[in-house]
C-alpha positions as CSV (number, residue, x, y, z in Angstrom):
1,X,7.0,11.7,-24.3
2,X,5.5,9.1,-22.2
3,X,7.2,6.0,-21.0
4,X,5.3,3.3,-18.9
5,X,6.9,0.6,-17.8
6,X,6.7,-2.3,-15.6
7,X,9.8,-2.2,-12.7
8,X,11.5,-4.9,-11.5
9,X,10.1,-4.7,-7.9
10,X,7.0,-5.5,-9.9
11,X,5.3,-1.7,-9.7
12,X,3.6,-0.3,-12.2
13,X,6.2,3.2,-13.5
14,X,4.3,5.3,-15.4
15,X,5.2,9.1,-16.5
16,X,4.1,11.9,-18.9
């Protein structure tokens, strides 16, 4: 599954 996502600290999240 892969979820990317924007964080609230404004980084980018991203993971396979």
């Amino acid at each position: 599954m892969q979820t990317c996502v924007l964080v609230w600290t404004g980084q980018s999240y991203s993971t396979s």
